[in-house]
C-alpha positions in Angstrom: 102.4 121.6 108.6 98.3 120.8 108.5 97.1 118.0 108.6 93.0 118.9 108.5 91.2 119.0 105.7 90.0 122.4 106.9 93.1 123.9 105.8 92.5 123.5 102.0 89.0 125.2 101.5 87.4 125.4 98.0 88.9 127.7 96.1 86.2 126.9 93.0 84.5 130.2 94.4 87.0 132.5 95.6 87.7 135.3 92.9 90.7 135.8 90.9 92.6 137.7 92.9 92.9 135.9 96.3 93.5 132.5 94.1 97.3 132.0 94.5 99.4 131.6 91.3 100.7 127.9 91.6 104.3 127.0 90.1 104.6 123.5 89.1 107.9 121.9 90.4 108.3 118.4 88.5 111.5 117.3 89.7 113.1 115.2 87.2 115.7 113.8 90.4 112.9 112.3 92.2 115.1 109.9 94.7 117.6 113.0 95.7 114.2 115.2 96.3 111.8 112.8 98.0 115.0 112.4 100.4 115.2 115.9 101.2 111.5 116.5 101.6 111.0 113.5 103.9 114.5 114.3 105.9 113.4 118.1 106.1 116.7 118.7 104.4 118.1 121.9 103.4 118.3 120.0 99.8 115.3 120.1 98.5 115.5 122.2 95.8 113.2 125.3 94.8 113.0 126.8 91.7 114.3 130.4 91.7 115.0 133.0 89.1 113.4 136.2 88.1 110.7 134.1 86.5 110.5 131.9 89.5 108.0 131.8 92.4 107.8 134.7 94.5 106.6 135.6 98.2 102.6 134.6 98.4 102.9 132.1 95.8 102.5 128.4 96.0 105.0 125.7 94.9 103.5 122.4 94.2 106.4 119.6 93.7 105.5 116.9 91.8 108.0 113.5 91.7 107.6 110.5 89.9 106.7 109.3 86.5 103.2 109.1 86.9 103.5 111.8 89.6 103.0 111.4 93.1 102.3 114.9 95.0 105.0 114.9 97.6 104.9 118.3 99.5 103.3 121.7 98.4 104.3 125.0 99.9 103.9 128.5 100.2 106.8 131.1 99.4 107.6 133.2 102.5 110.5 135.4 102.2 114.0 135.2 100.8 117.0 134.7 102.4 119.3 135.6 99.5 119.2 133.1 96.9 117.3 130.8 99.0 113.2 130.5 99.9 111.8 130.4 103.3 108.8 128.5 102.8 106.1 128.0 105.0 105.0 123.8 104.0 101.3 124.3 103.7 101.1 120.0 103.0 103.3 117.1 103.5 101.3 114.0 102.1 100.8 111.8 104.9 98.8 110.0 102.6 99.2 109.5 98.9 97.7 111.7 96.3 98.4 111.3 92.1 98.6 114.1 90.3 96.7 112.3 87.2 93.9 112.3 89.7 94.0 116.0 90.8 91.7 117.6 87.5 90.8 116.6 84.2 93.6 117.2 82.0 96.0 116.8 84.4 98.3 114.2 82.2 99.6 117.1 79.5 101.6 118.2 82.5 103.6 115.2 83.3 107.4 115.5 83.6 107.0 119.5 83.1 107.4 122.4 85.5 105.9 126.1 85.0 103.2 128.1 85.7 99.5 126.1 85.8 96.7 128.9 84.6 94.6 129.8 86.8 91.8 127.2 85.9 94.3 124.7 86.6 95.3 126.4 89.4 92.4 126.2 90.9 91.8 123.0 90.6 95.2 121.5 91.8 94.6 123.0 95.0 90.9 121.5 95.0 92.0 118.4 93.9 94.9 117.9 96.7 92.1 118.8 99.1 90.0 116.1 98.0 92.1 113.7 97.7 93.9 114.2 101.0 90.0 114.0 102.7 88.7 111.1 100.5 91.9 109.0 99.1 93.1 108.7 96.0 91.1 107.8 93.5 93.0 105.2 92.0 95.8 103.3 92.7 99.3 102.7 90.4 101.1 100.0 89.2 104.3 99.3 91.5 106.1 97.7 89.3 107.7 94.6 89.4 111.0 94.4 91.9 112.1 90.9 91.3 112.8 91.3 87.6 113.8 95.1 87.1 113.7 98.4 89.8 110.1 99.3 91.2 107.7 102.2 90.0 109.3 105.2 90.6 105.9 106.3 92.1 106.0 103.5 95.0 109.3 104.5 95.8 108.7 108.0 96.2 105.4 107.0 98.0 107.3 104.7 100.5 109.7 107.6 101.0 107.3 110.2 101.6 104.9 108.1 103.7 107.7 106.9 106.2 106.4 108.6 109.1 102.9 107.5 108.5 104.2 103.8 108.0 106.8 103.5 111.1 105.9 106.1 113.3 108.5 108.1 113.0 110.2 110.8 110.7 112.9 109.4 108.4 116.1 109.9 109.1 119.5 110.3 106.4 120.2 106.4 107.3 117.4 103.6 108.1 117.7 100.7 108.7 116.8 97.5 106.8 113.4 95.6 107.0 115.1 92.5 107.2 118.5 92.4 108.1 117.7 95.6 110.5 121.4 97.3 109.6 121.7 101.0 109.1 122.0 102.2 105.7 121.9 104.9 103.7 118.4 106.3 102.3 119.7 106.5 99.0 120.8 103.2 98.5 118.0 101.3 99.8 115.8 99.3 97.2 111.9 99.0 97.8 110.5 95.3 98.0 106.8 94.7 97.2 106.0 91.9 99.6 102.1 92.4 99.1 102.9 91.3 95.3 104.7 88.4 96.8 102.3 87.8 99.4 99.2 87.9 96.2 101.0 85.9 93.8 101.2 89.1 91.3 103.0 91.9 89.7 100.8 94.3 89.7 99.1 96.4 92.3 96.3 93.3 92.3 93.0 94.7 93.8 95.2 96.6 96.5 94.5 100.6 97.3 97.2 102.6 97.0 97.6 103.4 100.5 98.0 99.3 100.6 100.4 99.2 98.1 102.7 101.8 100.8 102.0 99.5 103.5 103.0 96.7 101.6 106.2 98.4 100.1 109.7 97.3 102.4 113.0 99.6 102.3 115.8 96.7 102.6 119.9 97.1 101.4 120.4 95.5 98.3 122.0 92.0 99.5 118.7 92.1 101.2 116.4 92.6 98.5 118.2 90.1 96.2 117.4 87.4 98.8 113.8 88.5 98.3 114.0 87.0 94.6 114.8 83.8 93.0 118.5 83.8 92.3 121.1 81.3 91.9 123.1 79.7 94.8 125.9 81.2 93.7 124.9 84.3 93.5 123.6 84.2 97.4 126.9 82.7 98.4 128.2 85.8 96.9 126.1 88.3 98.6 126.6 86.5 102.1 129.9 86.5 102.1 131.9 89.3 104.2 132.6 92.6 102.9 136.4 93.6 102.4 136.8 96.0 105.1 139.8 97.2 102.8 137.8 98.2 99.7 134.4 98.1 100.8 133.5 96.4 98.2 130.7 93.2 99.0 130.1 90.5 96.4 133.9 90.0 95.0 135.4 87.9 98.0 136.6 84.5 97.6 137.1 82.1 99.9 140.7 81.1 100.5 141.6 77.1 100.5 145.1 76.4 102.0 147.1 72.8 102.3 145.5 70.8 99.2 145.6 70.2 95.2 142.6 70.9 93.6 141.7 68.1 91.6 138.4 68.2 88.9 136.0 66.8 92.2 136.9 69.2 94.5 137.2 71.7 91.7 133.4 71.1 91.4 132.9 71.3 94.9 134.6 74.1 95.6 133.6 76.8 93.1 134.9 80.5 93.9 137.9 79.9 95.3 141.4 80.4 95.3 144.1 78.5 96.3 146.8 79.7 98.4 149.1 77.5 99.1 150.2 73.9 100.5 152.0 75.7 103.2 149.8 77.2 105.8 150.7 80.5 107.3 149.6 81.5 110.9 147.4 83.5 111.1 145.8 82.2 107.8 143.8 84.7 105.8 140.5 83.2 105.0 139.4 85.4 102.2 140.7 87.3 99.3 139.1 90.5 97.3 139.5 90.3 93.8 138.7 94.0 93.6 141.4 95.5 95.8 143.5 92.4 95.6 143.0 92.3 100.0 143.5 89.2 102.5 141.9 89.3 105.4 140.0 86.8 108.4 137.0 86.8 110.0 138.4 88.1 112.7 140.2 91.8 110.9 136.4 92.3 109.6 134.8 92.0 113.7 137.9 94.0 114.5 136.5 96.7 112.1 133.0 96.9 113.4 134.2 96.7 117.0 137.2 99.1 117.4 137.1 102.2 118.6 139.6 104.2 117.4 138.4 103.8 113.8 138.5 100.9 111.2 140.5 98.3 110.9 142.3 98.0 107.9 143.5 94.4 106.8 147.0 94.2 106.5 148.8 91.8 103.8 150.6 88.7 104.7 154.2 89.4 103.7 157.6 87.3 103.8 156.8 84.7 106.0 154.5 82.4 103.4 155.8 80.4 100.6 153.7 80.4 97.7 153.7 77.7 94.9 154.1 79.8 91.8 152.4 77.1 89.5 149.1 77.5 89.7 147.3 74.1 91.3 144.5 74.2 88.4 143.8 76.1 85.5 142.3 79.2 86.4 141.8 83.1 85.6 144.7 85.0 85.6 143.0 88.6 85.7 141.9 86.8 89.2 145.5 85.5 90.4 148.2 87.6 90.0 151.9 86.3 90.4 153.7 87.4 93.1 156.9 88.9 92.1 159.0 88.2 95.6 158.2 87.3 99.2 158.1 91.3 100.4 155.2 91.6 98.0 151.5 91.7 98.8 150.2 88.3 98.9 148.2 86.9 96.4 146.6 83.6 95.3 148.0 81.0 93.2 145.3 80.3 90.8 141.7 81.1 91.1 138.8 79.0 89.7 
C-alpha cells in the first residue's frame, strides 16, 4: 500500500488507452465491508462475474450513504473465483466521493462501470484529495437520539490505524470501559458534538470529526446520553453468564414482605422468599429464567477450563407460592415442586 501522493499522477493527460477502466463497488453492507477492509480480511467482497472487473483494472469501493472512499485497488490475477488484488490506496485520511468530480452525486448507492471521463477524474480526484483534504466535511449525525452517519462510522472504521496507532483488529476494545468487544457491535459516540454543544459537525474538518468519533460497547454509549436511572441501573447490572443476555436481570430480595414503601423503593425486583437459602442467589434473568451470585459470574471470567454456568437452586428452598405483592406473572412463574428450577415469587 502507498501512501505518497506521487503514486496517483494526473491522469487528465495520459491517453485513452493507458487510462484504466474503473468499476465502481458501492457496497450496500457498508459495516460488514469497512470491517473487512480495515481487518485485511479475506471478506471483503469483490465484484466478479463475466461482466465484472478483470486483471489491470481498478476497483474503487465506495461505502456509506454519502460515500466515503474506503480502499481502491487494482485487479491482479485470479485465484479461481477469487481476485488477488494489489491495494493501490487505503485512506489513511478521509476522502468523499461527492467531492471527487463534478457530477459525482448521480452515482450514489450504484455500482458499475464509470466512463472514462469519469474515470479519469475519480482517480484525479482521490489524488487530490488524499494530498490537500477533503473539501468539505459531513454531517455525523446525531448519536444520542438515533444511530450516527453511516459515513462517520465507516470513517472511524477505516481511519483506525491513523487514530490509535495501530491496525484494527476483529475485537477492540471500548473507549471507556476498555473491554474487548467485537467490531461489529460497537457504536460510534461523537464526543466533539458533546464537547461543542451541537449536533452537527459545527465548524469541525472532517478529519476532526474522525478524531472526535469514540468506538464504545453499547452499555457504554448509552451512559454517554441522557437516560433514565432505571434504565442505567439496568445496563450496570451483571450479565447472566447463563444466557448472555445484559439488561433483563433483577435483583433478588429474600427474608421480607414488600409493602407499597418498599415497593417504591425497591423497583426491579423479585421476591424470593422469607426463607433464605445458603448460598443465596442474588439475581434472577427474566430471559432465561437463571439464578445466579456475584460470585458464579467472577467464576466465569476467571476459570480456566471454560465458563461457568450458573446452576439452579433445587429442593432445599421453600418458596411461598402467594405472591408477596401484585406483580407480573410473564415475570414470575410458579414453581410446580421443590425439584424444579427455582423461580421468584412475584416480580414488581
Amino acid at each position: 500500500m502507498s501512501t505518497e501522493a506521487e503514486a496517483f499522477p494526473s491522469v487528465s493527460s495520459l491517453p485513452a488507452w493507458l487510462v484504466p477502466s474503473v468499476y465502481l463497488n458501492w457496497s450496500t453492507d457498508w459495516l460488514r465491508e469497512s470491517i473487512a477492509i480495515a481487518t485485511n480480511s479475506r471478506e471483503h467482497a469483490l465484484p466478479g462475474g463475466p461482466d465484472g472487473p478483470k486483471r489491470g483494472d481498478v476497483v474503487v469501493t465506495v461505502l456509506g450513504d454519502a460515500g466515503v472512499v474506503a480502499s481502491v485497488e487494482l485487479m491482479g490475477a485470479s485465484d479461481g473465483d477469487s481476485w488477488i488484488t494489489d491495494e493501490l490506496f487505503g485512506p489513511d485520511r478521509p476522502i468523499v466521493w461527492a467531492d471527487l468530480f463534478d457530477g459525482a452525486d448521480a452515482y450514489l448507492g450504484s455500482s458499475g462501470w464509470l466512463p472514462a471521463e469519469h474515470a479519469r477524474a475519480v482517480l484525479d480526484g482521490i489524488a487530490n484529495q488524499f494530498h490537500d483534504g477533503p473539501v468539505h466535511t459531513i454531517d455525523p449525525g446525531d448519536c444520542g437520539a438515533g444511530e450516527a452517519a453511516s459515513d462517520v462510522h465507516v470513517l472511524r472504521i477505516i481511519g483506525h490505524r491513523a487514530v490509535s496507532g495501530w491496525a484494527m483488529r476483529r475485537e477492540e476494545r471500548c473507549a471507556t470501559c476498555e473491554r474487548f468487544v467485537d467490531v461489529h457491535e460497537l457504536q460510534v459516540h461523537d464526543d466533539g458534538a458533546v464537547r461543542l454543544g451541537t449536533t452537527t459537525a459545527g465548524g469541525r474538518t472532517l478529519e476532526q470529526v474522525v478524531r472526535d468519533v469514540h468506538l464504545m460497547c453499547r452499555p457504554c454509549h448509552d451512559l454517554m446520553h441522557a437516560h433514565s436511572v432505571s434504565a442505567q441501573r439496568s445496563r450496570l447490572r451483571p450479565q447472566c453468564p447463563g444466557c448472555g443476555v445484559r439488561g433483563r436481570t433483577k435483583r433478588i430480595v429474600w427474608g421480607m414482605t414488600f409493602h407499597d414503601d418498599v415497593v417504591s423503593a425497591e423497583p426491579d425486583v423479585v421476591y424470593g422468599g422469607f426463607e433464605v437459602p445458603v448460598p443465596a442467589p442474588e439475581w434472577y434473568c427474566t430471559e432465561c429464567h437463571a439464578n445466579f451470585g456475584s460470585t458464579v459470574v467472577a467464576s466465569r471470567v476467571l476459570d480456566a477450563q471454560g465458563p461457568a454456568v450458573p446452576q439452579p437452586v433445587t429442593g432445599a428452598i421453600r418458596v411461598d407460592l402467594e405472591p408477596a405483592v401484585a406483580g407480573s406473572a410473564s415475570d414470575a412463574p410458579v414453581v410446580e415442586d421443590e425439584q424444579s428450577r427455582w423461580e421468584p415469587t412475584g416480580g414488581i
